[in-house]
N, C-alpha and C positions, 0 to 999 in steps of 0.2 A: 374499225378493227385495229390498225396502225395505232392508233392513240392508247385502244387499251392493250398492246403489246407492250406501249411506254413505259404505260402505268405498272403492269404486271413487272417488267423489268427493274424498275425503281425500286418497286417493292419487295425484293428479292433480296438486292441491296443491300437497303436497310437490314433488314434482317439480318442478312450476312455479318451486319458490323455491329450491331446490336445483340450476335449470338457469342462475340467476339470475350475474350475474361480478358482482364486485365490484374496482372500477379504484382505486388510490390513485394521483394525479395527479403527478408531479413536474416539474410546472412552475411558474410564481410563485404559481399558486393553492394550493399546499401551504403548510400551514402550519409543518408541521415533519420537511422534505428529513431530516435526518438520525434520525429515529426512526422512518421510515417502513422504512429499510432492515432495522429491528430487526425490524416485523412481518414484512416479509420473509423473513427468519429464520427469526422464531418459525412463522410456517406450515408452511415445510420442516421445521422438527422436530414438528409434527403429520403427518407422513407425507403432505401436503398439494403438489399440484404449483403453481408459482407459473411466471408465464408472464412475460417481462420485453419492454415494446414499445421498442424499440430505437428512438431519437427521435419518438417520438410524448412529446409533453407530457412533456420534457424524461425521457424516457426514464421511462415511467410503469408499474408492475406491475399484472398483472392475474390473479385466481386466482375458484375457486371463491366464493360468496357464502354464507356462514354466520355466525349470528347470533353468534357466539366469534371470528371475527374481527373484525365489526361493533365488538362491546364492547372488546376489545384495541386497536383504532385508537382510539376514544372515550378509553379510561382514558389512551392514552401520548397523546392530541392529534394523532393522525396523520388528517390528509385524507383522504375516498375517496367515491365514490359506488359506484350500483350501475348496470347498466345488463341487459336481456334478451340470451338466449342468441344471438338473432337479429341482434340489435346487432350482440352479440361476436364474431358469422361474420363480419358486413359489416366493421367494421374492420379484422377481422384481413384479408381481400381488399383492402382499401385499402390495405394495409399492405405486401400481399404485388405490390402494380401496378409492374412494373421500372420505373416513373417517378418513383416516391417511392422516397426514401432513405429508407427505415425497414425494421424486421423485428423478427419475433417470435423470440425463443431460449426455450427454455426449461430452468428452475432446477430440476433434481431433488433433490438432497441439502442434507444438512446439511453445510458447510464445516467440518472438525476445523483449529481454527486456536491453531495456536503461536505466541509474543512472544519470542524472545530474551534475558533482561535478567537481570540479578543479581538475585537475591533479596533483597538485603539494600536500604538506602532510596537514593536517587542525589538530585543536590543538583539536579534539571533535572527535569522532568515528560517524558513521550511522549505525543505525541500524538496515535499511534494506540491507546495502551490508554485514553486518556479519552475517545475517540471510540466506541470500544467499549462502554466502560462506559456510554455517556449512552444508546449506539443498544441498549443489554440484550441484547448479542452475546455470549457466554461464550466465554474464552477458556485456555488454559495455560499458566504463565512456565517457560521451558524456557533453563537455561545450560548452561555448560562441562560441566557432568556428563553432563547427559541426553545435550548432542548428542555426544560422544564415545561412549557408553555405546550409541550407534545405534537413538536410539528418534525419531528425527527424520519416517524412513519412515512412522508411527503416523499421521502428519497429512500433510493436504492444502497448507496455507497456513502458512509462515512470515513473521514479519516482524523486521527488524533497524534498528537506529534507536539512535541519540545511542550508538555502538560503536567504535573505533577499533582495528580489526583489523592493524595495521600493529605493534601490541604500543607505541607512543608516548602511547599513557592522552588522547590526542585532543590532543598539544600543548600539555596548559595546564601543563606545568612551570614555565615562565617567570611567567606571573601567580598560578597558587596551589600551589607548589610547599610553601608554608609551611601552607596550607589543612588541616583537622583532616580533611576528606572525601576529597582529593586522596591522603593518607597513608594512610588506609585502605582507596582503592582501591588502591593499590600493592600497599599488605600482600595485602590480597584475593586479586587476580590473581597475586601473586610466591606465593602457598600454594596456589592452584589450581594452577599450573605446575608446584608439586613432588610434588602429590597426585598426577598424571598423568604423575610420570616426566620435565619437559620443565626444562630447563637454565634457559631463558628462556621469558619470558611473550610475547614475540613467536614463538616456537616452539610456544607456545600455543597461541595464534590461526591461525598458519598451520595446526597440523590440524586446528581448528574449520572454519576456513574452506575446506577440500578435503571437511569433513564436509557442509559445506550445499552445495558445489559437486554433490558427490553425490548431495545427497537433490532439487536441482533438474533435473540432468541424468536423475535416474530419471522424471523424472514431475510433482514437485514445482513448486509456484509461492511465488517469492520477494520477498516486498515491502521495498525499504529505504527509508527517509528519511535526511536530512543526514546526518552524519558515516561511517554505516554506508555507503554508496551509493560512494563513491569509495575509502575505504581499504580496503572489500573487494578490489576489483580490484587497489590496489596489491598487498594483502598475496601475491594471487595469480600476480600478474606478478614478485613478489621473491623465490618461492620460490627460498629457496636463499641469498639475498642478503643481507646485514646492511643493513637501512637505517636503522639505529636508533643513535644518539649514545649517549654512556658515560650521560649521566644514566636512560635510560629500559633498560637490559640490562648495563651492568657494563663494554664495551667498546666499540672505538669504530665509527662507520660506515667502509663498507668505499668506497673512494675509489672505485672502481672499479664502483660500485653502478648508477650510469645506464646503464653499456655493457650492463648484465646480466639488465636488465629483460627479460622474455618478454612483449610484451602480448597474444600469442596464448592464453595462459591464463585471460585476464581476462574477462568477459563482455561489458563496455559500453567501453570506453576504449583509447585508443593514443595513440601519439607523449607519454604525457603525461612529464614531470620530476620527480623526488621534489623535496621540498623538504629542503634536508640543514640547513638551519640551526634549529637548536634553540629557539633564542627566539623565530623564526618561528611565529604560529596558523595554519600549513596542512599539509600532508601531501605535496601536492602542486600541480601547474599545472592539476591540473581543475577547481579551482572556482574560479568567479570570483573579482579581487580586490576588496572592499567600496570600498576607497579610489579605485580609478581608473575604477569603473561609472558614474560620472556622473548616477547616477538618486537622485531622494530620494521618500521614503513615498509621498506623491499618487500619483508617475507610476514608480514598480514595479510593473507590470502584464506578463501574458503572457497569451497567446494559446492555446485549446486549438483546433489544428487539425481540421479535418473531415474523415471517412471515409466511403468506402461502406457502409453497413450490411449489404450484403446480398452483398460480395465481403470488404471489409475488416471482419469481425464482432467480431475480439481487438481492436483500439483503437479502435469505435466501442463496445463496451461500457464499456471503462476509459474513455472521454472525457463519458458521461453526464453531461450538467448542464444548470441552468436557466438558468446565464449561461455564453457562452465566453468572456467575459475578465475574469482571475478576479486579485487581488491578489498580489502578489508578499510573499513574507516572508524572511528572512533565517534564517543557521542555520550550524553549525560548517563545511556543505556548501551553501551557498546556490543555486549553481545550475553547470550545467555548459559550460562554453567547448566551441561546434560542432564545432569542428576536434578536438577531441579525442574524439568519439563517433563511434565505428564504424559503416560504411557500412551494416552489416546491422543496425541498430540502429532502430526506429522509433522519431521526434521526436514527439511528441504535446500537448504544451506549451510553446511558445519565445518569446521576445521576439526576434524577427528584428531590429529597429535596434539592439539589445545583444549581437547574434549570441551569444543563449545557449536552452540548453534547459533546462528545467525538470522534464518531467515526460517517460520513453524507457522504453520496450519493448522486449524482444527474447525470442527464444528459444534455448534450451538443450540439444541432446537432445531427451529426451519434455519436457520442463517450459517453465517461464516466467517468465520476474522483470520486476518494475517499479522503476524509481529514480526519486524524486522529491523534489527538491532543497528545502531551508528545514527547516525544525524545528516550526513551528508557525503553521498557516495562520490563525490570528485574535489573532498576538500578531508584529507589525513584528520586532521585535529582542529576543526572550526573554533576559534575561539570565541567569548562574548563582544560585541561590536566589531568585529571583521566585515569587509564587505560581500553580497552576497556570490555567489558562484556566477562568471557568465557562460552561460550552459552553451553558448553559439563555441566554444569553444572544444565543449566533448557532446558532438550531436549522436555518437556511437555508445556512450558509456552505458558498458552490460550492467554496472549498479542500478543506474536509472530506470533501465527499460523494465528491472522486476517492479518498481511500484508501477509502470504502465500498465503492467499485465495486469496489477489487480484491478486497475482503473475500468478495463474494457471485460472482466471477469461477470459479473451483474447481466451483459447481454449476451453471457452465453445461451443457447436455447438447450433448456437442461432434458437429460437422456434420460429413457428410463434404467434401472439398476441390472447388472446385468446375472442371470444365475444361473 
């Protein structure tokens, strides 16, 4: 009888500390916003449900309390307490009062996420694979092969970044045309084009680019930064179209090219203008011009707009952060002129007195993409061959943590619509 009083006690216990949550804060009390999202992660691939509070302390997780998660926040430096079971009902009520903007979603899976990118070495860094890397997110480099090859479906989350899907190699003919890197991407892309059958390497891209139109409209969620975010949509509003000068395809653009645009193809953009002159660095009218924004380092700032949490769930997740007005950066795509984003588009980051947007939303079919303008949210004006960012250095940076949010977006466990 003594023994199983033991037992029963033991077993109480447990439970006790097993019924126990464990919160990692993300609000200024965090120590380190961006590795926190890694444990995040790492729970879901312990078969572990991770609960995400949707504006509470700046959008803070909250999961089971085990001594392996404990030691995993410790070793990476990540924030958390713990708090009782009974806590974690009343918050979650708090949480749940139609007077507070807050809500709980919750993260079932492991996010299968794909990167875009040449295999071979690029003279530019990304930075969402060093964001990844710092936050201990695993990832797969997936180009022209795989995605023609139709293994794109395999994964949840694609991301496309420092990419010029327009087959114009990003415009830098003009200033490194002569560059040893510049000629090897050429060679590159002009050998990938004829491994696949394609005349031109803008022939290329456009059926990459109807291949990830696809794997987003099935379902898919697509992340781009700078350069990739606007010459996607071009390449897909020119199907069909030559928009490319003799130096970057053999032949020249087709005069006729602006009447021809579709920008019903496109996902994010209309009304915009290619840019036909070649020594021209832009592609087109969508991104801003550096020269005539008026704004210098200090006072490039924008605005992450507010949602309802518990009507607007898709850009109150993506908008997560400890500050909303978060530094501006610059990038081959720095930001995108209003008037040229589509009505069905949600603005989620804009400098209103700039009339631009930064950071848009929309959907697709079944899927989702996010575009978000600059190249590197803790370096003002990356230049070509600079060294990359050491992120140990901004483990807080509210830039950063909006591509985390899309990262961990994929295993939300989706709601039904509410009427």
């Amino acid at each position: 009888m003594k023994k199983l009083l033991v037992i029963l006690l033991v077993g109480i216990q447990c439970l006790s500390v097993y019924a126990d949550k464990l919160i990692i804060p993300m609000d200024a009390s965090q120590k380190n916003h961006l590795k926190a999202y890694g444990i995040a992660y790492w729970v879901l691939a312990q078969d572990e449900e991770v609960e995400w509070l949707l504006n509470y302390k700046g959008g803070s997780f909250m999961m089971d309390d085990y001594e392996n998660i404990e030691k995993e926040c410790l070793l990476r430096g990540v924030s958390f307490n713990t708090i009782s079971e009974t806590r974690a009902t009343n918050l979650k009520n708090e949480i749940a009062n139609p007077a507070v903007n807050a809500d709980v979603v919750k993260l079932l899976k492991v996010p299968k996420i794909a990167v875009y990118s040449p295999k071979t070495a690029q003279p530019w860094d990304d930075a969402v694979t060093m964001v990844l890397k710092y936050a201990e997110i695993p990832y797969d480099l997936v180009f022209d092969d795989e995605v023609l090859e139709g293994k794109l479906p395999t994964y949840d989350w694609l991301h496309l970044h420092h990419e010029d899907f327009t087959g114009q190699y990003g415009k830098f003919w003009a200033s490194y045309r002569n560059a040893s890197w510049y000629k090897e991407q050429v060679e590159e892309a002009e050998t990938m084009a004829t491994k696949h059958g394609f005349e031109k390497v803008s022939d290329l891209k456009l059926a990459v680019t109807k291949k990830i139109r696809d794997f987003t409209v099935g379902g898919g969620f697509l992340f781009a930064m700078c350069s990739a975010t606007d010459s996607y949509d071009i390449a897909m509003a020119a199907d069909g179209v030559d928009v490319c000068e003799r130096m970057f395809d053999g032949d020249p653009m087709d005069p006729n090219a602006q009447s021809k645009l579709d920008y019903s193809k496109g996902f994010a953009f209309k009304d915009f203008k290619v840019e036909k002159n070649p020594m021209t660095y832009e592609v087109s009218t969508i991104d801003v011009n550096p020269r005539t924004r008026g704004v210098r380092e200090p006072n490039d700032l924008f605005a992450l707009n507010e949602f309802s949490a518990k009507w607007d769930v898709i850009p109150t997740i993506l908008t997560q952060n400890h500050e909303r007005i978060v530094k501006g950066f610059m990038g081959q795509t720095t930001a995108f002129k209003k008037d040229q984003v589509k009505s069905t588009v949600i603005i989620m980051g804009e400098n209103k007195s700039l009339n631009e947007a930064r950071y848009i939303h929309g959907t697709v079919g079944k899927g989702q993409f996010t575009f978000y303008g600059g190249h590197d949210p803790e370096d003002y004006q990356h230049m070509v061959g600079e060294p990359p960012t050491d992120l140990n250095l901004h483990p807080n940076s509210p830039g950063y943590r909006l591509i985390l949010n899309n990262i961990l977006f994929p295993s939300v466990k989706k709601k039904k619509q509410k009427t």
